[in-house]
C-alpha positions in Angstrom: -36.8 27.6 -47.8 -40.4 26.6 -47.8 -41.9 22.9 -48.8 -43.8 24.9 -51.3 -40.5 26.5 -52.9 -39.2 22.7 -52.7 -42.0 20.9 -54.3 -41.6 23.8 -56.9 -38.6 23.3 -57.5 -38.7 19.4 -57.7 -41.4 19.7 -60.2 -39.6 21.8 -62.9 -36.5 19.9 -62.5 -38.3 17.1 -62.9 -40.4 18.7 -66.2 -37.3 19.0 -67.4 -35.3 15.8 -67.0 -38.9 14.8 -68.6 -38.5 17.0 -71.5 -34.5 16.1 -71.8 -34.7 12.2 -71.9 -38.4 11.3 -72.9 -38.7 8.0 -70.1 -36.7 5.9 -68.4 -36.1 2.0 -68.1 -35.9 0.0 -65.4 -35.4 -4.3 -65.2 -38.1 -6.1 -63.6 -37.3 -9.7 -62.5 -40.0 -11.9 -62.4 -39.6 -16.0 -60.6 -40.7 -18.5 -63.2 -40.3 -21.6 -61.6 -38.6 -22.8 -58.0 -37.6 -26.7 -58.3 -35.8 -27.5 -54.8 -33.1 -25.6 -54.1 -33.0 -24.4 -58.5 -34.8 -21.2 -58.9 -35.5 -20.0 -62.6 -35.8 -15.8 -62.8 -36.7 -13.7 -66.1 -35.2 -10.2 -65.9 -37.0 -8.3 -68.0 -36.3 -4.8 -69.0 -39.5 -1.9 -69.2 -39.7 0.8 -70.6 -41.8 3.9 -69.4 -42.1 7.1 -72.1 -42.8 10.0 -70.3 -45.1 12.4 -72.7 -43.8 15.8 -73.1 -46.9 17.5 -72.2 -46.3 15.7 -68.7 -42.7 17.6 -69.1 -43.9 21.2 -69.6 -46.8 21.2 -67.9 -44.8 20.4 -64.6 -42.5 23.1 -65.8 -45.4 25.7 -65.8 -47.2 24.7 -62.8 -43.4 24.5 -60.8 -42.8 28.2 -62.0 -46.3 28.9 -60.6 -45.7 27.9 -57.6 -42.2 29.8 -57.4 -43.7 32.7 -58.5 -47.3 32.4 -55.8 -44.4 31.7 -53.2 -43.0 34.5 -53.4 -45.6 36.8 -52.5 
């Protein structure tokens, strides 16, 4: 398989976990404040939307690249 049938690949899989969930979260901890040996953290959790013509247009350019790898 070539890295150009991977990449391909990645990106319409990709495009379409996009497409299925619309973002993902992650937690982010931040240090407030370090007093000896007490340490104060915030988690705090973000959010990242993922727009859906982010989702199909890796979609279409993946399946352009299957289909230019192939020739």
């Amino acid at each position: 398989m070539t890295p150009l049938r991977i990449v391909a690949i990645v990106l319409v899989v990709a495009g379409a976990l996009a497409l299925a969930y619309g973002g993902f979260s992650y937690t982010k901890e931040t240090h407030q404040a370090k007093i000896g040996p007490i340490e104060l953290s915030v988690k705090e959790k973000q959010d990242v939307n993922v727009p859906q013509w982010a989702g199909i247009g890796a979609i279409v350019i993946g399946a352009v690249l299957l289909v230019v790898g192939k020739k």
